[in-house]
C-alpha positions in Angstrom: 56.1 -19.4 -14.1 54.3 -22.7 -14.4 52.7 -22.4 -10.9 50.5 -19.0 -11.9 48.0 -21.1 -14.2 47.4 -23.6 -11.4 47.0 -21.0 -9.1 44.3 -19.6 -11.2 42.7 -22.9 -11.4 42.6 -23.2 -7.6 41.2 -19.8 -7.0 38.1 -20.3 -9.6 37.7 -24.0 -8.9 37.6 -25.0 -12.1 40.3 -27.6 -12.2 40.5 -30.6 -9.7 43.5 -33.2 -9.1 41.8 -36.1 -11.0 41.0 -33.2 -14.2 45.1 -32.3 -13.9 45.6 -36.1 -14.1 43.7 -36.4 -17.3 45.1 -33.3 -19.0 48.6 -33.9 -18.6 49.2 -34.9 -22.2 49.5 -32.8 -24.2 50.1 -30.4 -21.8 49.3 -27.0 -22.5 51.3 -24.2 -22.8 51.4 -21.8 -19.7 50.5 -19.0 -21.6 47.5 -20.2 -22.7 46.4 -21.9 -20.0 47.0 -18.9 -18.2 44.6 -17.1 -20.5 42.0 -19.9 -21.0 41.7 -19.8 -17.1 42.2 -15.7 -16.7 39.4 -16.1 -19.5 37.3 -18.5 -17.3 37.4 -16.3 -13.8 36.4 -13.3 -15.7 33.3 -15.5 -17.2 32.1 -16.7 -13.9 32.6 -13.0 -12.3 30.6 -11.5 -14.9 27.7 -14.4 -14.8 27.6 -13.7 -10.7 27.0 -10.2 -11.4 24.3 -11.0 -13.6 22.8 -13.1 -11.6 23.3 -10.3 -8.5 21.1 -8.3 -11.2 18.6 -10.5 -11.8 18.0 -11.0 -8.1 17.4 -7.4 -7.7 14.7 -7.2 -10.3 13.0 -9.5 -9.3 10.2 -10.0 -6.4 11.2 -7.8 -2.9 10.4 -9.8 0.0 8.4 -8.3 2.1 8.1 -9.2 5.7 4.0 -8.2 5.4 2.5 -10.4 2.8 -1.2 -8.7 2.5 -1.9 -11.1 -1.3 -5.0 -13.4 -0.9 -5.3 -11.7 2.7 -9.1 -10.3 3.9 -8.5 -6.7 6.3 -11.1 -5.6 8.4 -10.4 -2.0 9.3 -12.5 0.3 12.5 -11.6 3.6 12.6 -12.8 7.6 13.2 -11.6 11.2 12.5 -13.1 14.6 11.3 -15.9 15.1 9.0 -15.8 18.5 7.0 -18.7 19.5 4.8 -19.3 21.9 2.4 -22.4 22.8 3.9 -22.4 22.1 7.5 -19.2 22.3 10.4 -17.0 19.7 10.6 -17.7 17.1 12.9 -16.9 13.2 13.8 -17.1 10.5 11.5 -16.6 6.7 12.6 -16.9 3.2 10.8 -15.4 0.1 9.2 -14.3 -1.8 6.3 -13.7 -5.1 5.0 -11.0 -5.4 2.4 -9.9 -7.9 -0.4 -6.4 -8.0 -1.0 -6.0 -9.7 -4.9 -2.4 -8.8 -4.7 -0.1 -6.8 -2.3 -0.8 -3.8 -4.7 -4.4 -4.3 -5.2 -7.8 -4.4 -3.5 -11.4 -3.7 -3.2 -13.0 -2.3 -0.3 -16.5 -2.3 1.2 -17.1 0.4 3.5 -19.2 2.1 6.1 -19.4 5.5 7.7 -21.8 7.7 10.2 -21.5 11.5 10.9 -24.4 14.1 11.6 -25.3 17.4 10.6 -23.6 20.1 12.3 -26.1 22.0 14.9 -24.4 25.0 14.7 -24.4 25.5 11.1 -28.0 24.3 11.0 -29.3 27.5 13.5 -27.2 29.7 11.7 -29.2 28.9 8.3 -32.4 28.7 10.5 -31.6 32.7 11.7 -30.7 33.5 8.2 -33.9 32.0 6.7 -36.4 32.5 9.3 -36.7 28.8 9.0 -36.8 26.2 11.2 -35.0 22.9 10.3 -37.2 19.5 11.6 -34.1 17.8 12.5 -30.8 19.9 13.7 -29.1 17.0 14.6 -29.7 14.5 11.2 -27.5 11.7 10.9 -25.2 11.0 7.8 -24.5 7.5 6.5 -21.9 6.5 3.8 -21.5 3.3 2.0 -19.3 2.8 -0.3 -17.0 0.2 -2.8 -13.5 1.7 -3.7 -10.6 -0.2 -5.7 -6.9 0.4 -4.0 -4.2 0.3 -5.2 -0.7 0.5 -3.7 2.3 1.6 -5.7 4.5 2.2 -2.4 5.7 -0.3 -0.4 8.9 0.5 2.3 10.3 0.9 5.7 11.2 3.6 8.1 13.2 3.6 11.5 11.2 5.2 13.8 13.4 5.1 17.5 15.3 1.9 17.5 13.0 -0.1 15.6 11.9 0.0 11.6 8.6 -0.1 10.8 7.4 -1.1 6.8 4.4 0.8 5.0 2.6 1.6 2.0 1.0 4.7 0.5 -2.1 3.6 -1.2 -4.9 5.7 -3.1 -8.4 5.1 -3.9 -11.5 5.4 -6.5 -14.9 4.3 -6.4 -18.6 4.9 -5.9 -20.7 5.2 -3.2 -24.1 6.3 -1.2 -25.2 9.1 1.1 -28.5 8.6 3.2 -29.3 11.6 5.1 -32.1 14.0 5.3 -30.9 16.6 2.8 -29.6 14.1 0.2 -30.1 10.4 -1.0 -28.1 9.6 -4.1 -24.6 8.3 -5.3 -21.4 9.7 -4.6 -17.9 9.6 -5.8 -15.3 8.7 -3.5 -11.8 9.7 -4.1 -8.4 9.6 -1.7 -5.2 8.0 -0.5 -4.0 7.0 2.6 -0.8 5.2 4.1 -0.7 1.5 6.5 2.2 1.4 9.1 2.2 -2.6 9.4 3.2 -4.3 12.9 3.9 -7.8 13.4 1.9 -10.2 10.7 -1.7 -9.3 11.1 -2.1 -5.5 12.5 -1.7 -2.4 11.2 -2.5 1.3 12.0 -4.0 3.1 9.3 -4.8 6.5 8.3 -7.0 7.7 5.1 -8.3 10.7 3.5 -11.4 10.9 1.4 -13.5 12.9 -1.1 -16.9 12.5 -1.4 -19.2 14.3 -4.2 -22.6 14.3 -4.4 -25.9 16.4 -4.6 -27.2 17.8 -1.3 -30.3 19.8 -1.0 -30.9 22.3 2.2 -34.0 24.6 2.5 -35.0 24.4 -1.3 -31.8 24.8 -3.2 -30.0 21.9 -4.3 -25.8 22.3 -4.1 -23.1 19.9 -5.4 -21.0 19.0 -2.4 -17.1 18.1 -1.7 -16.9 16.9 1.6 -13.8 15.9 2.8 -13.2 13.1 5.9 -9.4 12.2 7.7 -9.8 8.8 10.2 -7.3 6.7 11.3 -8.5 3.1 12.2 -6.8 -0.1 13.5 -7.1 -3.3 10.7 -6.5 -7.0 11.5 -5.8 -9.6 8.7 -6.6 -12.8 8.4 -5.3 -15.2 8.4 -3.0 -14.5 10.6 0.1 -15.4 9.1 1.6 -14.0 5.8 
């Protein structure tokens, strides 16, 4: 019966040769220092799971650190406006990441008018537009924000990404409008290695455009998919 309490002592580590030594007298009953060490293994099993539980509330690592990180994005898709067909849009973007969940982006985009659409009205109207073929440029300044951050296996290899969406302001030059905008959307980053990443985005902008004398408040919607690189190059 004697030899249980030391076997306790050995399995939690709590009692070394030199600490028997100095608490040999008086020496305890084995009853209770089978219960004072029961007592202690159950302490230091409920402080490790604790601690397991703090661990997992804390900060995820993440292999892609984007925090204090500048992205410079090129990219195209489809244009579709209210107004005119749909059509290609293409440009870039420089982004400042404050944290891995937020940033501000700076932003640039061209499309044209539609020529189609553009004869159709003209047949309609019995007017003739001056330019059938007007280019469309967008700026704009959007804050992200990224609440999703995970991983997918995609074939034998896993691959870590973020859903993000967006809000901000922004400009239209064209020849039927000139004017602000609001801009609007989410999007998702599949992140490769430390510095690249394919993205893909899809935006709202709303604004005033005016075509052969009547003025019209516009949703025109945009889907691109771009390449970014961050720098530094290293998380």
């Amino acid at each position: 019966m004697k030899l249980v309490p030391l076997i306790l002592l050995a399995l939690c580590g709590v009692a070394s040769a030199d600490e028997a030594a100095e608490t040999a007298t008086p020496a305890p009953s084995s009853k209770s220092l089978g219960e004072r060490t029961t007592g202690m293994c159950i302490d230091r099993e409920i402080a490790d799971r604790l601690a397991v539980k703090r661990k997992r509330r804390g900060a995820v690592d993440r292999l892609f650190v984007k925090a204090q990180r500048h992205e410079i994005t090129v990219g195209g898709g489809y244009y579709s406006s209210d107004l005119f067909s749909g059509t290609y849009i293409v440009g870039g973007s420089y982004t400042f990441h404050m944290t891995d969940q937020t940033a501000v982006e700076f932003g640039g985009a061209m499309t044209h008018a539609n020529a189609d659409v553009v004869r159709a009205v003209e047949d309609d109207r019995g007017e003739i537009l001056a330019d059938d073929y007007a280019r469309v440029l967008f700026a704009e300044s959007v804050l992200i924000w990224s609440p999703v951050y995970g991983k997918l296996r995609f074939g034998g290899s896993i691959i870590h990404f973020d859903i993000h969406v967006d809000v901000g302001v922004g400009v239209v030059d064209s020849s039927t409008s000139r004017g602000a905008a609001g801009v609007a959307g989410f999007g998702m980053k599949l992140f490769a290695g430390k510095a690249v990443a394919f993205r893909i985005d899809a935006r709202n902008h709303t604004f005033r455009q005016e075509l052969l004398d009547e003025r019209f408040l516009v949703n025109d919607a945009q889907v691109t998919a771009g390449f970014s690189l961050f720098l530094p190059f290293k998380n």
